[in-house]
C-alpha positions as CSV (number, residue, x, y, z in Angstrom):
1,X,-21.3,-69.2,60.6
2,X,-23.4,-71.6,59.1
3,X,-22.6,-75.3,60.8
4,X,-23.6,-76.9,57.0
5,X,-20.3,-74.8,55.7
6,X,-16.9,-76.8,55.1
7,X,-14.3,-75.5,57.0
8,X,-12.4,-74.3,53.6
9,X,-15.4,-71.9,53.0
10,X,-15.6,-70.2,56.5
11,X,-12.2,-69.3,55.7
12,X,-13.0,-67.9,52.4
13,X,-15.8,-66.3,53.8
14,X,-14.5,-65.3,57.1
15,X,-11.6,-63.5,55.4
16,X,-13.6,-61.1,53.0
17,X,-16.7,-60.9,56.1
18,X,-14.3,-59.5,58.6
19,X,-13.2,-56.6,55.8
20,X,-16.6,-55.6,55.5
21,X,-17.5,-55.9,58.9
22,X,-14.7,-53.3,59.5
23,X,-14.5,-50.9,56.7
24,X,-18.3,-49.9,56.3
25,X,-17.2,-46.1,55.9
26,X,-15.1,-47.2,53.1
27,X,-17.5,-49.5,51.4
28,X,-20.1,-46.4,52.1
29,X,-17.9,-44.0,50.3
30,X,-16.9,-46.4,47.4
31,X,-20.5,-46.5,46.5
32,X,-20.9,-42.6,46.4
33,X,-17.7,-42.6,44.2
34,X,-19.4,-45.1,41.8
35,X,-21.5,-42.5,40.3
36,X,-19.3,-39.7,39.4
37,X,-15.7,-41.9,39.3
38,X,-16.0,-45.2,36.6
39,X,-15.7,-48.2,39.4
40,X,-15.2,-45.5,42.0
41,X,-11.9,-45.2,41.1
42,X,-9.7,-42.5,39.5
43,X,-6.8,-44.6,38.3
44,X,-7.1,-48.8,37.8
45,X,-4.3,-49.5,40.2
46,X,-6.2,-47.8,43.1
47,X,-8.7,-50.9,42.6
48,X,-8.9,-54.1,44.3
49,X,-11.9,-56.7,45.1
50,X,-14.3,-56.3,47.2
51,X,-13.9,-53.0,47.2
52,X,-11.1,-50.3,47.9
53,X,-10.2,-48.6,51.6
54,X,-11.0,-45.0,51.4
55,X,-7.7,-43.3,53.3
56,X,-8.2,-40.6,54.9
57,X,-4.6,-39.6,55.8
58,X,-0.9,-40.6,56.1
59,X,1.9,-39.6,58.2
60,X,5.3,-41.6,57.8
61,X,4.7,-45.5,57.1
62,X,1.0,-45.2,58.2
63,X,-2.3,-44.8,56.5
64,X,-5.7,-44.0,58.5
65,X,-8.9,-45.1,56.5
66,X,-11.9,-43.8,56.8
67,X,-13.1,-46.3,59.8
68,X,-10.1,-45.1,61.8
69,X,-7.8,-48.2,61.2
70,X,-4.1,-47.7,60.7
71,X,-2.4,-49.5,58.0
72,X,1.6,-50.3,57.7
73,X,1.9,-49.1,54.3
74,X,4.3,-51.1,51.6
75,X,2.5,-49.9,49.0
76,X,4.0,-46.2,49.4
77,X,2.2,-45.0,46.3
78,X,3.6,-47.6,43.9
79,X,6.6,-46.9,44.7
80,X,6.9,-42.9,44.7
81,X,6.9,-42.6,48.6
82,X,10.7,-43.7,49.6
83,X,10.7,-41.4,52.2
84,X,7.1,-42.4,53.5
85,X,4.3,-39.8,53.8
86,X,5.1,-35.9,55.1
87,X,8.7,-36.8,55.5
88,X,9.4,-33.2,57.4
89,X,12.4,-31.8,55.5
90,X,10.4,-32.7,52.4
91,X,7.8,-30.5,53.8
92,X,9.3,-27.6,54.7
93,X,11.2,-27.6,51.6
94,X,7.4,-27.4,50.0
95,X,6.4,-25.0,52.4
96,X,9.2,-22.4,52.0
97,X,8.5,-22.6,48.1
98,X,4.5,-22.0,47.9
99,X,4.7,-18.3,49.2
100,X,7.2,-18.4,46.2
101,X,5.0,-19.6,43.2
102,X,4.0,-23.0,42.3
103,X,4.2,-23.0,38.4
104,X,6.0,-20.5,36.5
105,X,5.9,-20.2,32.9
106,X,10.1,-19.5,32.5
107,X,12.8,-20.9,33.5
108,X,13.9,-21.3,37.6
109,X,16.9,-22.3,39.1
110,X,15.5,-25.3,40.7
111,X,14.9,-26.8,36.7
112,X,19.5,-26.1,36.8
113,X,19.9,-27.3,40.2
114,X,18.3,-30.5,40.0
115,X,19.5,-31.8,36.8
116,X,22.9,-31.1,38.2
117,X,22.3,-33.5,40.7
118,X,20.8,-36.3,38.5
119,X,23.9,-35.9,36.2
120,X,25.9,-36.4,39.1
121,X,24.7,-39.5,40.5
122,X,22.9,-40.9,36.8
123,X,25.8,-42.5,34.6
124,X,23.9,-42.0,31.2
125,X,22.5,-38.6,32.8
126,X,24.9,-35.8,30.3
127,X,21.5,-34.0,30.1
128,X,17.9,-33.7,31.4
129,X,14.4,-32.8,30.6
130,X,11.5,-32.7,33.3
131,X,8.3,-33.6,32.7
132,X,5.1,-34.7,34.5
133,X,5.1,-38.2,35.1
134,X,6.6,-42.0,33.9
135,X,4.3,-42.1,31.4
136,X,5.1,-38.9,29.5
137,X,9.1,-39.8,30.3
138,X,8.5,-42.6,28.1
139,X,6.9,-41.7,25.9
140,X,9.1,-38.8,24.7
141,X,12.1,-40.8,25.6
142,X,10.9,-43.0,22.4
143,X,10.3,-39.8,20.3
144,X,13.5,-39.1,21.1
145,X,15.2,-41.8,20.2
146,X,13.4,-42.7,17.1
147,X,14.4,-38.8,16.0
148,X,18.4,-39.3,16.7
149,X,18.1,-43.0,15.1
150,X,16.1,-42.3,12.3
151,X,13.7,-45.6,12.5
152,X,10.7,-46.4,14.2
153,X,10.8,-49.3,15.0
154,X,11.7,-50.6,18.8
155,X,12.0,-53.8,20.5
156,X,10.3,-54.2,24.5
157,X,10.5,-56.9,26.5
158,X,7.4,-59.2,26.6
159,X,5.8,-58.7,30.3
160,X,7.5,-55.6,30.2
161,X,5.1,-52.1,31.5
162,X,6.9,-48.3,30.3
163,X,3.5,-46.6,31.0
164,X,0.2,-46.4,29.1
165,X,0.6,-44.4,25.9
166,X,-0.3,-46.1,22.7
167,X,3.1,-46.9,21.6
168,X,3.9,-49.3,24.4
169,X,0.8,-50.7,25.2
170,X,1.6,-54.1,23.9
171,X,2.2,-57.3,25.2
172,X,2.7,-56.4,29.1
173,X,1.5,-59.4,30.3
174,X,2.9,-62.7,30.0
175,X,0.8,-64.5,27.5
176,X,3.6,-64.8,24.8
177,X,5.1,-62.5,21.6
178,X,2.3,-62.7,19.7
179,X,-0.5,-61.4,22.3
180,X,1.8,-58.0,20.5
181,X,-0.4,-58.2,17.8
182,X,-3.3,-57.2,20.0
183,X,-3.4,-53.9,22.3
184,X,-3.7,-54.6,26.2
185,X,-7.4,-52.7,26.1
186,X,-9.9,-51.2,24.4
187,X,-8.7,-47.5,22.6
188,X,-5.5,-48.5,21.2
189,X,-4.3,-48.5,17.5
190,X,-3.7,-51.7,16.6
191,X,-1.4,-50.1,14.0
192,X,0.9,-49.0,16.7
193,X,1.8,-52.3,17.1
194,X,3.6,-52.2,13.8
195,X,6.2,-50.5,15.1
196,X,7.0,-53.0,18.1
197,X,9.2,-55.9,18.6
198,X,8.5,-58.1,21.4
199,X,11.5,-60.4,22.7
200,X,11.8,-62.4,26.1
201,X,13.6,-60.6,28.9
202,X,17.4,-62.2,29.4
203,X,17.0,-63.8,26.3
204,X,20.0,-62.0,24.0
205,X,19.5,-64.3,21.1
206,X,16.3,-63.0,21.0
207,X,17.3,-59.9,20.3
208,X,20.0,-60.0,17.8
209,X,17.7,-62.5,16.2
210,X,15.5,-59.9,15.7
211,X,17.7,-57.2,14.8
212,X,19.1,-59.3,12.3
213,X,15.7,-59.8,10.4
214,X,14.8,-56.2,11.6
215,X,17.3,-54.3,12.1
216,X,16.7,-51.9,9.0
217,X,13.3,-50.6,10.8
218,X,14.6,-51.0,14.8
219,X,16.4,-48.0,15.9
220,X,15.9,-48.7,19.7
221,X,16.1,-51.1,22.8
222,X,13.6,-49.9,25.3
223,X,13.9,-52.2,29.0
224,X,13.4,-52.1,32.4
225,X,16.8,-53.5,33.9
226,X,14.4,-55.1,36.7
227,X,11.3,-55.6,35.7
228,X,9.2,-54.2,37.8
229,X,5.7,-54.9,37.0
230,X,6.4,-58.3,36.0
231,X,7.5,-59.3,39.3
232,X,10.9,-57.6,39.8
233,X,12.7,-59.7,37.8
234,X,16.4,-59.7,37.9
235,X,18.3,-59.5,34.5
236,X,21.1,-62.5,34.1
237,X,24.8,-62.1,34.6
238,X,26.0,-60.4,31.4
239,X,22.7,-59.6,30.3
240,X,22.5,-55.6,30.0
241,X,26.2,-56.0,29.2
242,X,25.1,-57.7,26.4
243,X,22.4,-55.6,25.3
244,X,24.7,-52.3,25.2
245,X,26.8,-54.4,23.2
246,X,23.9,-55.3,20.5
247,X,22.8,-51.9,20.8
248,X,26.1,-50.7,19.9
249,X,26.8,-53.6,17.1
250,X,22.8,-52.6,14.9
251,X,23.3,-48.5,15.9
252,X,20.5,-48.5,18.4
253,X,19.4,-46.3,21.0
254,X,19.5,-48.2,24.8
255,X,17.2,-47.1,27.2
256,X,16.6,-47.8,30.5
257,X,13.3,-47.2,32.2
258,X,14.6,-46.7,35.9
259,X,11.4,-45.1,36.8
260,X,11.3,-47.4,39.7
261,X,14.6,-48.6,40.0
262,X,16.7,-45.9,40.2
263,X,15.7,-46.4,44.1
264,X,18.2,-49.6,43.9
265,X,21.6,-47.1,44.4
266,X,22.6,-43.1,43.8
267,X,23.1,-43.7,40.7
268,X,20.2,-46.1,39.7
269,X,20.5,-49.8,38.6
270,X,22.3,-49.0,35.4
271,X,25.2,-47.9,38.4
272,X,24.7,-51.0,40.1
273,X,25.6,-52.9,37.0
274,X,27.9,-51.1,35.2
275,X,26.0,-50.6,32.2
276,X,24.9,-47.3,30.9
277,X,22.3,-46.2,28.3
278,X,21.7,-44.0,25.6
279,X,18.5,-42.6,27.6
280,X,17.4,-43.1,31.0
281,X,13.8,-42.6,32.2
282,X,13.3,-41.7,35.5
283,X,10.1,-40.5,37.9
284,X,8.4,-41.5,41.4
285,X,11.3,-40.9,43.9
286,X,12.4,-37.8,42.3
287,X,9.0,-36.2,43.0
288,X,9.5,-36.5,46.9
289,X,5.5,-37.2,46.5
290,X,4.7,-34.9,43.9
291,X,3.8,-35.8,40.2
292,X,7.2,-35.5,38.3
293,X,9.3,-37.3,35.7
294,X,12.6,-36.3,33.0
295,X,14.4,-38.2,30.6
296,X,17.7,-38.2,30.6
297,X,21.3,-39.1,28.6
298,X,23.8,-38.9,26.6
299,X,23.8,-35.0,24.9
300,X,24.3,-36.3,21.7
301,X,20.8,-37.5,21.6
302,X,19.4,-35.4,24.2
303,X,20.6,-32.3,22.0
304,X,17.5,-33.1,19.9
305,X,15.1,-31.4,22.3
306,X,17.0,-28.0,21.7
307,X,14.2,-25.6,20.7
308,X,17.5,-23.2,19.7
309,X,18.2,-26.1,17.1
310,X,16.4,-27.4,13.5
311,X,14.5,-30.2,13.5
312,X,13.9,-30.3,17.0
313,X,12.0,-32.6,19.1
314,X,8.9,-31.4,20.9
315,X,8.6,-31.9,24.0
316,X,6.4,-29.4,26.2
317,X,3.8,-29.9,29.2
318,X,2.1,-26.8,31.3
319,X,3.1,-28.5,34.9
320,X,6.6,-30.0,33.6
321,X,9.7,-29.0,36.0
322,X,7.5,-26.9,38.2
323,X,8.6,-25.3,41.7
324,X,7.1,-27.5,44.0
325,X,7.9,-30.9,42.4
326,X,11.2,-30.1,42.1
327,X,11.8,-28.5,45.4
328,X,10.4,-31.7,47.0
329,X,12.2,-33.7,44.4
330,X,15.7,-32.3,45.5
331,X,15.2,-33.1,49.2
332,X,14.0,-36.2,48.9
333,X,17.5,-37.2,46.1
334,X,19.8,-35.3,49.0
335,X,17.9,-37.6,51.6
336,X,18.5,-40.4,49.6
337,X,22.1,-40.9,50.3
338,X,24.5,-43.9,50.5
339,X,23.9,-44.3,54.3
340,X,19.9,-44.2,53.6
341,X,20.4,-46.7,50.9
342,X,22.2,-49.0,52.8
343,X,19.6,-49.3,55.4
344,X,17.2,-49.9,52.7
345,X,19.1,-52.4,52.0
346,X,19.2,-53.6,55.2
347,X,15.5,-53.8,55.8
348,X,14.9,-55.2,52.5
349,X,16.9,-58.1,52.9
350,X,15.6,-58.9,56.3
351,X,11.9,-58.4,54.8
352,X,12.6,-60.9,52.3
353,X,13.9,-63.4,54.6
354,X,11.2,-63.4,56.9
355,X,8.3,-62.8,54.1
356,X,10.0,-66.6,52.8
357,X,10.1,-67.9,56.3
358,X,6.5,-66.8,56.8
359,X,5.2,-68.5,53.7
360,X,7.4,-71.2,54.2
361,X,3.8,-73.4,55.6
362,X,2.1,-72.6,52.4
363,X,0.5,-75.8,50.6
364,X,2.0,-74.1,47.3
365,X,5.9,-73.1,46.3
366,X,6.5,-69.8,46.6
367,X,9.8,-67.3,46.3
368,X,10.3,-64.1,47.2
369,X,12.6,-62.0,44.8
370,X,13.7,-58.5,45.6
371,X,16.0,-55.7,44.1
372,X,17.0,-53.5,46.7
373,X,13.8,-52.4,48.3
374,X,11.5,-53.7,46.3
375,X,10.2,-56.9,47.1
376,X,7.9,-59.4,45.1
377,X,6.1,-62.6,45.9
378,X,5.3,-65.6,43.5
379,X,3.7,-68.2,43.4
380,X,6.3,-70.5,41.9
381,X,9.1,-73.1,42.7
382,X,12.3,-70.7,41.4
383,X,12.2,-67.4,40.9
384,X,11.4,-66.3,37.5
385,X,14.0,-65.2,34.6
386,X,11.3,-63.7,32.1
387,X,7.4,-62.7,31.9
388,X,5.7,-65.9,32.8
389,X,2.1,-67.0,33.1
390,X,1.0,-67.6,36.3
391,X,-0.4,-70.8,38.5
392,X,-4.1,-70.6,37.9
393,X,-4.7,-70.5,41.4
394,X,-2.0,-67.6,41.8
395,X,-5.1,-64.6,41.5
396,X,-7.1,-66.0,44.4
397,X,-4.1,-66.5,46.5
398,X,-3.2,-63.2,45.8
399,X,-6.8,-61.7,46.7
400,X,-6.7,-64.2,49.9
401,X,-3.4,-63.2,51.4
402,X,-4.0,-59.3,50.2
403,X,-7.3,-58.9,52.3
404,X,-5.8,-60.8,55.0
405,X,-3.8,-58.7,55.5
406,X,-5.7,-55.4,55.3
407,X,-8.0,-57.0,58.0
408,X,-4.6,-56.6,60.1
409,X,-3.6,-53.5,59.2
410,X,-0.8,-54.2,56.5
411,X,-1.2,-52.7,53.2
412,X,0.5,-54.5,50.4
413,X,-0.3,-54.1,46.1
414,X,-2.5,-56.5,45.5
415,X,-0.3,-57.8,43.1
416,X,2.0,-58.8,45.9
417,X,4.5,-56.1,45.6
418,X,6.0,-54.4,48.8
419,X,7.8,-51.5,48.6
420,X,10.5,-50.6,51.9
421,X,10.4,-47.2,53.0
422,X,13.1,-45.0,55.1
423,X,10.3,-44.3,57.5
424,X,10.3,-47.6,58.3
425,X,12.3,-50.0,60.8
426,X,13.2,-53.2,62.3
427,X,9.9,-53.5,64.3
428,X,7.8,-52.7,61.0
429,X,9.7,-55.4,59.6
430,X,8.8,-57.9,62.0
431,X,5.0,-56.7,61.9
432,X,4.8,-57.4,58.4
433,X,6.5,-61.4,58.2
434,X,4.3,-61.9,61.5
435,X,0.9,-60.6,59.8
436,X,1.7,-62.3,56.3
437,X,2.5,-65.6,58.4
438,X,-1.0,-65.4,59.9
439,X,-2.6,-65.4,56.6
440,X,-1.6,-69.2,55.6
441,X,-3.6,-70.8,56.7
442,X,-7.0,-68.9,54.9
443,X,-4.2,-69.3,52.0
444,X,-4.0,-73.0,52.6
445,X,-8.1,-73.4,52.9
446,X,-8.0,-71.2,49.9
447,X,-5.6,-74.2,48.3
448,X,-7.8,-77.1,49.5
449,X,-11.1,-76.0,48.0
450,X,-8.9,-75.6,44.2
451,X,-8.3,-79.3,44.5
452,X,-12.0,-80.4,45.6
């Protein structure tokens, strides 16, 4: 390095040198993507500065880029992967089914089977419809609901993400209700945002503030009961409680968007806490790592999607409820059982305990919160109760500690989400709190050249 250089850059520099030095395939291959994929990239999550690791395979909790370096992966496809990569039963579940037919234009017993399940172990779940991913689960969970209450109107939680159709893409960020009045990115009708209401997460007065000024144009509550993007974010004692109750009180529909937390138990968070919904939304896990999603609830508003009945609500989708999704789908919910959740459980609590311990030298607070196995880190003194802007430092710690710790083989959302997998185990664990320990102090040089 150059000897004129402070010591605070040749960590900067030594931490994005070494990822270059090391991932030349990747950085190759990223370039050749640049000209037929906009930023070499095929979905904006899949991004990350300098530039993204090209993997090349997976097996279990372990990727292989395209340099030949292994990865511990908490990233597990945002989520999706709770079983980690080519779980076998999941497999050969997928394997017995291709000679079968992949997509079938009629009905299969697999579209009967599974919803049996998810109405077994899904409180709200009376009745289910499958389609092809989160996004389209929200979006016709709204339709939905907007039919059976007959207003268009809806309040979302500020911060809070359901997806990227028009409807909801509003104010899922943390830069206050009326950022609402402008759509996250270029593309969107502003007019949709007409039809939104944004409130504070645990904030009831909030909402019966607003459905007492509102309430003759809001026909539904739409939450996550953790919110995930925002940093899973636990909801208040009494919180949901209340919400059924206000939903109950202004004849609105509740729904849940347990797209990622319905890994938190058998039956979901709504289980958990004893509250249950109108509608649930639901994806990721009960693909076993194919595309998949459903809405599901009560059959009083579910009903509405009965093509048999008038005035029904569309909902349609060439892929949605085919054979292979759902065959993978229904091993992985049979592997997912109390004893695998438990051990989740297990893992995740010791993850978060040593993720704290290992940041515990960092020249900047920082919590760790977590429901069940899925595990966030902030950059704050207390954990957060809402959507809240972040330190102005908080990106580059991110993009310090993130790179880190791809130079030593841990893969984490660059975010600073982890997600716990069952392919993973105690020495994983310990990997993971050791690697994210050896990234303070670049964090800390990172820290000291803010302040110069």
């Amino acid at each position: 390095m150059d000897e004129n250089m402070t010591v605070i850059e040749q960590y900067r520099d030594a931490v994005e040198h070494l990822y270059r030095s090391r991932t030349s395939q990747s950085a190759a291959l990223h370039e050749q993507a640049k000209a037929v994929l906009p930023g070499g990239v095929t979905r904006f999550t899949n991004f990350y500065p300098p530039y993204p690791l090209t993997m090349v395979a997976a097996k279990g909790c372990m990727l292989l880029d395209a340099d030949g370096h292994d990865y511990l992966d908490f990233v597990g496809n945002y989520g999706s992967l709770i079983h980690g990569h080519t779980n076998p039963a999941i497999l050969e579940a997928v394997r017995a089914q291709l000679g079968k037919g992949t997509a079938i234009a009629a009905s299969i017993p697999e579209h009967t089977r599974f919803a049996q399940m998810l109405c077994a172990r899904i409180p709200s779940a009376e009745m289910v419809r499958f389609c092809n991913s989160g996004l389209e689960a929200t979006m016709y969970a709204l339709r939905v609901a907007r039919a059976y209450s007959g207003k268009s109107g809806f309040i979302k939680m500020q911060g809070g993400y359901h997806g990227l159709h028009d409807a909801v893409e509003f104010s899922t960020s943390a830069q206050g209700p009326d950022s609402v009045m402008q759509p996250n990115c270029p593309g969107i009708a502003p007019s949709a945002a007409n039809e939104i209401f944004v409130v504070p997460f645990n904030d009831l007065a909030a909402v019966e503030t607003t459905l007492q000024t509102h309430g003759s144009h809001i026909g539904t509550i739409m939450l996550e009961p953790v919110m995930g993007a925002a940093g899973m974010i636990l909801p208040a004692p009494g919180y949901l409680q209340g919400l059924r109750a206000l939903a109950d009180k202004y004849q609105c529909v509740l729904i849940f968007d347990e797209i990622q937390t319905l890994r938190m138990g058998e039956g979901g968070a709504q289980a958990l806490y004893g509250v249950t919904p109108d509608l649930t939304t639901i994806a990721k896990i009960i693909g076993g790592g194919f595309p998949v999603g459903a809405v599901c609830g009560l059959r009083k508003v579910m009903s509405l999607f009965d093509p048999s009945s008038s005035g029904v609500v569309n909902h349609g989708g060439t892929f949605s409820g085919n054979n292979i999704s759902l065959v993978a789908g229904l091993k992985a919910m049979e592997l997912l059982d109390g004893a695998a959740i438990t051990r989740l459980e297990s893992l995740s609590a010791a993850l978060e305990q040593g993720i704290q311990n290992a940041l515990s030298q960092l020249h900047s607070p920082c919590v760790v919160t977590r429901a069940g196995s899925m595990l966030h880190i902030h950059f704050a003194r207390q954990a957060p109760q809402r959507a809240e802007p972040a330190a102005p430092y908080a990106a580059g710690l991110y993009r310090v500690l993130h790179v880190s710790l791809l130079n030593n083989g841990v893969f984490i959302s660059p975010r600073g989400t982890l997600y716990v997998s069952t392919a993973m185990n105690a020495e994983h664990i310990a990997l993971a709190t050791r690697t994210i320990e050896a990234a303070v102090p670049a964090m800390n040089a990172f820290l000291a050249e803010q302040k110069q």
